[in-house]
N, C-alpha and C positions, 0 to 999 in steps of 0.2 A: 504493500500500500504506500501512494506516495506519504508526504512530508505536511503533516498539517498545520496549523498556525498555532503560532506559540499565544503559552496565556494570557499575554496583551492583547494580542490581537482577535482574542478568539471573544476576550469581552467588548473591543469596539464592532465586533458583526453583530452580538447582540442587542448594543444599544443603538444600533443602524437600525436593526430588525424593527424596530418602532420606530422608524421613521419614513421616508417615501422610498418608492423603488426605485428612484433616481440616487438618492442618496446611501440605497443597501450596493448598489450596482456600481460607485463610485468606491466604495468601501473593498467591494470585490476584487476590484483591478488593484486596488495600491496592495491589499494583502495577498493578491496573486490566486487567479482563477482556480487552479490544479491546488493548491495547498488548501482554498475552501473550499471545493469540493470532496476532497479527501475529508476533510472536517465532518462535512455533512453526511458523507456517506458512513462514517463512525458515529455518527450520535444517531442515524438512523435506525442503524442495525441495533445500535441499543437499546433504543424504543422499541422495535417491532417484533420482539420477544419471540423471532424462530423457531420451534421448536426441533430437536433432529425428526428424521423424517424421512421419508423415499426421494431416490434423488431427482434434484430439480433444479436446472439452470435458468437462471433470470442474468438477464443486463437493465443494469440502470445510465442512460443517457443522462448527465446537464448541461442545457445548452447554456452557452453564455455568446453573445454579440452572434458571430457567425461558428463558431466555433461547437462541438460537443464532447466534453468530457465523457470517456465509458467505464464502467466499473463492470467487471464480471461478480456476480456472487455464485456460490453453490450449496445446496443442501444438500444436509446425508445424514452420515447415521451419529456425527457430533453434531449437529447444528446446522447454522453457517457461515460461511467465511467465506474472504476474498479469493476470487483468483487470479493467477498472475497475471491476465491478459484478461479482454473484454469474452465474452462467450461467442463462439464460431454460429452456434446455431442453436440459440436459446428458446426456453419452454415458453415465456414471456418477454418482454422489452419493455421497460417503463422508462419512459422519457420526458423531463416537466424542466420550466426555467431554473438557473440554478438562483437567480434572482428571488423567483417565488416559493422554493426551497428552502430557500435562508429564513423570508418571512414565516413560512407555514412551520419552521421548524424551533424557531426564536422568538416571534413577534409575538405581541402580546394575543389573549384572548380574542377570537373574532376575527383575528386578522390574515385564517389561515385561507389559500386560496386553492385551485384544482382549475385554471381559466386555461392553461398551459398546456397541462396533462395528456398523455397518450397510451397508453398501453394495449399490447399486440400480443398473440396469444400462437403458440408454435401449437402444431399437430391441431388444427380446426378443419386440416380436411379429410382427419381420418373419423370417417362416422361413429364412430368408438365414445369418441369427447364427447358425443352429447347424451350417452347415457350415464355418464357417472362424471362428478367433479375434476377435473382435473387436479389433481397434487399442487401444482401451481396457482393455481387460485387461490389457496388458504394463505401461500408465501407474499401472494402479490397484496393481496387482503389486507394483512398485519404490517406491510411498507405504507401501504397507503394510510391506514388506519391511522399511522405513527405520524402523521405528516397533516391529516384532517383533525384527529381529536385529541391531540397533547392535554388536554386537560379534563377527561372525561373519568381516568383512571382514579381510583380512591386510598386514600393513605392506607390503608386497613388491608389493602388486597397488594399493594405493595411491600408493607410488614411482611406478611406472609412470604410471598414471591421471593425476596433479596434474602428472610431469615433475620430479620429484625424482632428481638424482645421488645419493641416498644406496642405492639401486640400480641394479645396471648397470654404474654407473663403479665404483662398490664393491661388497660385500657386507655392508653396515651392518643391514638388517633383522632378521635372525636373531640377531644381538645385543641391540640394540635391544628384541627381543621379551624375548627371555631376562631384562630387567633392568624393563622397564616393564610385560609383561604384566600382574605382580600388582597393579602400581598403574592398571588400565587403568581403571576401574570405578568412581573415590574422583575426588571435587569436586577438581582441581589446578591450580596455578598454574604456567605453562611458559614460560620466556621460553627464545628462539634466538636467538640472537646468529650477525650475518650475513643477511643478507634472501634473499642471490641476485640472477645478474643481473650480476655482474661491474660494479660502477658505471654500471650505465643504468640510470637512473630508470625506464625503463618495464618492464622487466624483475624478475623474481625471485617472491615468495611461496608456491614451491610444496612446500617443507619445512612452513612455516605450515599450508598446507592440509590436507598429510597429518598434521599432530598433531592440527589440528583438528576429522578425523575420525575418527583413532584411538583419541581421547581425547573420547569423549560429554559428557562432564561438566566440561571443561577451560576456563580464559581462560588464552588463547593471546598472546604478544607476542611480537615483534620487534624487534630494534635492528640500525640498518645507518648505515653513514656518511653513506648517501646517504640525501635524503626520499624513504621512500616510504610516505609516509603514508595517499596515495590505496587501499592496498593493504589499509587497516581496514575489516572486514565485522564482521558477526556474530560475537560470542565470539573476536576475533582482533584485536589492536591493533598497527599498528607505529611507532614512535618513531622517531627522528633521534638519531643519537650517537656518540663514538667508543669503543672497547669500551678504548682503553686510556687515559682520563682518569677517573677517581674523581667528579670532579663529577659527568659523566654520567650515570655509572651509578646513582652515587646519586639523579641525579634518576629514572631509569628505575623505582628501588625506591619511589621515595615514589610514582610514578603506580600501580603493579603492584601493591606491597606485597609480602609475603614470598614469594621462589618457591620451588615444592617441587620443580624441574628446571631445571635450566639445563643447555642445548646451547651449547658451543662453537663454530661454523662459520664463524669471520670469518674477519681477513684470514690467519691461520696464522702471523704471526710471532710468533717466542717470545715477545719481550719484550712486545707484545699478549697473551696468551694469560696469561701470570704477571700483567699488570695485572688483568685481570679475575676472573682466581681469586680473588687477594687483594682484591676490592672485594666480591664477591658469593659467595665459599663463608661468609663469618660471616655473610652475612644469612641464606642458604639454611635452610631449616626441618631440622631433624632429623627422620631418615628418609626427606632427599632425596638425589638423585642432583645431579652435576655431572660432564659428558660433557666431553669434548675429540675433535673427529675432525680426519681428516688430518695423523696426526703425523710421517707422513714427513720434513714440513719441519723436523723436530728437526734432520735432517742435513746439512740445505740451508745452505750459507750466506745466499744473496740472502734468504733466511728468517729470517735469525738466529740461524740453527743452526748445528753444527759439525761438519765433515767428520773424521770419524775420532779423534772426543774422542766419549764415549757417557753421561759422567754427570757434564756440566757444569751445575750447576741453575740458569745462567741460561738453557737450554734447555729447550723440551719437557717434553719424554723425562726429561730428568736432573730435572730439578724432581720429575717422579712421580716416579719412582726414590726420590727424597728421603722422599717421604710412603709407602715401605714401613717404611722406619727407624720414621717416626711410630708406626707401628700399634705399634710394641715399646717407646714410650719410656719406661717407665715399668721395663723392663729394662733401660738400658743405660746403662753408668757415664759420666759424661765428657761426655756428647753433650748440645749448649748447644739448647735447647728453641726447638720450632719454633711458631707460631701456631696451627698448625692440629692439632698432636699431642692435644688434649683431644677432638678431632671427626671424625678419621678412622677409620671402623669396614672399611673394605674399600677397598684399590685391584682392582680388574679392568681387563689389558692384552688384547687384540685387536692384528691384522694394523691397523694405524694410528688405531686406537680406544682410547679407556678410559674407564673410570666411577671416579668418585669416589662410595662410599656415606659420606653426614653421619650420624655416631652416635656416642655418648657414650662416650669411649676412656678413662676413667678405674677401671679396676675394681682398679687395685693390682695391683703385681709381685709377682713371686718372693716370701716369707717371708727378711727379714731375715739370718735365721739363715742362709742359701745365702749361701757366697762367691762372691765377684765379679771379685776379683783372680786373677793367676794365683798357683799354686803353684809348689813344686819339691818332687817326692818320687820320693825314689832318683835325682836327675837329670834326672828326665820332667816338663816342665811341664804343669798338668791344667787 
């Protein structure tokens, strides 16, 4: 397979992708026709969930100006995969702009298009074809599918698919939905923290995968104690780090740059979990989120937590608890100012979940003229 575009460039096609096709089309040429079409034909195959199968030769055509890029694919009894040249004489040919490719495959919600499209179907004159489906069909089905409904698929059926515990062992999806859906659709930056895999190197990435393709438009990272770097694809980086040194993290921000989400999922100890707040909720963009899951361990000792103490804030649980106060500080007499009080627009708690929303907490208290202190009138303090 050629040579795709590096992760600069792979996030200026996306944020082209919401913009006109004059402008995806400009975008095309400076990062070079054949390095995005390589691109696309990699994030395709990844969406369009293959399964192995009998064998079946399709070519994918993108046109671009006069020109068309060809990709051979094959199905068999692994899957499928590229082959080294275009197919001699394939079961199918699917051919569509590479222009409207980018859009259908990047752009936002609504924007995906089929105005282009062609597909041509091999053995239609053997009268056989038309009493049973052709094998080809399902293959050509699931390209196109990938390319028409990026956004049709459900957290919950991706869990499952990739082998993510965030259902199953939990019930994180329906949450998740509830607070990402709207930003499902917008160019994003997501770093997880935690890879998975319980410290084996060969193990983990399957959180990654499911943002990866929850989130069309997304560059996806990672950071885990352990290297697992081998586990960097398309639109998906993972880093080496520990989630509760500052240096780290910092370096994590200067490779990423500013993220618009961060997932909590490392090791669950508090005093972990408060290091990494305070190193990446001030980078975090406003009008992002910052998630924390499995907070059970607020309780856990072996965790750092405290058994039968609920709003110690060098825990968990008690830390948020803290950043409820935040949301009112601009009410409250006495109370010695917290970092993050100018930035916290919403805590939401869940069965061992929460969201942190980043937003501008400065709009002024109460009117002056309101007392603060208490009274005494008639004996009744007011």
């Amino acid at each position: 397979m050629q040579t795709t575009v590096d992760r600069a460039g792979l996030g200026r096609l996306i944020s082209a992708a919401g913009g006109s096709a004059d402008g995806i089309t400009a975008v095309i040429d400076d990062l070079g026709a054949d390095a995005v079409a390589a691109t696309v034909v990699g994030e395709l195959l990844h969406r369009a969930d293959v399964p192995a199968g009998p064998d079946v030769a399709v070519q994918v055509g993108l046109r671009h100006g006069d020109a068309t890029i060809r990709y051979g694919l094959q199905v068999g009894s692994t899957g499928i995969a590229h082959l080294p040249e275009p197919v001699g004489t394939p079961d199918a040919t699917l051919t569509q702009d590479l222009t409207e490719v980018v859009r259908s495959l990047f752009g936002p919600r609504g924007a995906q298009s089929s105005a282009s499209r062609m597909v041509h179907w091999g053995h239609l004159e053997d009268p056989s074809a038309f009493d049973r489906p052709l094998p080809a069909y399902d293959v050509v089905r699931r390209l196109v599918d990938a390319l028409d409904r990026p956004y049709d698929i459900g957290l919950a059926e991706l869990c499952v698919r990739y082998g993510s515990d965030k259902w199953g062992h939990h019930t994180y999806p329906r949450r998740y939905e509830q607070h990402f859906g709207p930003l499902r659709d917008q160019p994003l930056t997501i770093l997880e923290i935690g890879v998975g895999g319980f410290g084996d190197q060969h193990r983990g990435g399957a959180s990654l995968e499911v943002w990866r393709r929850y989130f069309p438009r997304a560059l996806v990272y990672g950071l885990d104690i352990v290297d697992k770097s081998h586990l960097t694809d398309q639109r998906v980086t993972v880093l080496q780090g520990d989630q509760s040194s500052p240096a780290d993290l910092a370096r994590v921000v200067e490779v990423m740059g500013r993220p618009d989400i961060v997932i909590d999922d490392g090791s669950h100890v508090s005093a972990h979990l408060l290091a990494s707040f305070a190193s990446l909720f001030p980078v975090l963009r406003h009008g992002g989120l910052y998630v924390m899951e499995d907070l059970q361990t607020s309780y856990w000792p072996t965790f750092g937590g405290r058994a039968g103490t609920y709003d110690d804030p060098a825990t968990s649980l008690g830390f948020l608890k803290t950043l409820v106060d935040g949301l009112h500080h601009e009410e409250i007499v006495g109370r010695t100012p917290a970092f993050t009080d100018p930035d916290i627009g919403g805590v939401h708690f869940y069965h061992n979940l929460a969201f942190v929303e980043k937003e501008r907490n400065l709009d002024g208290g109460a009117p002056s003229w309101i007392p603060r202190g208490v009274r005494q009138r008639a004996g009744v303090p007011d």
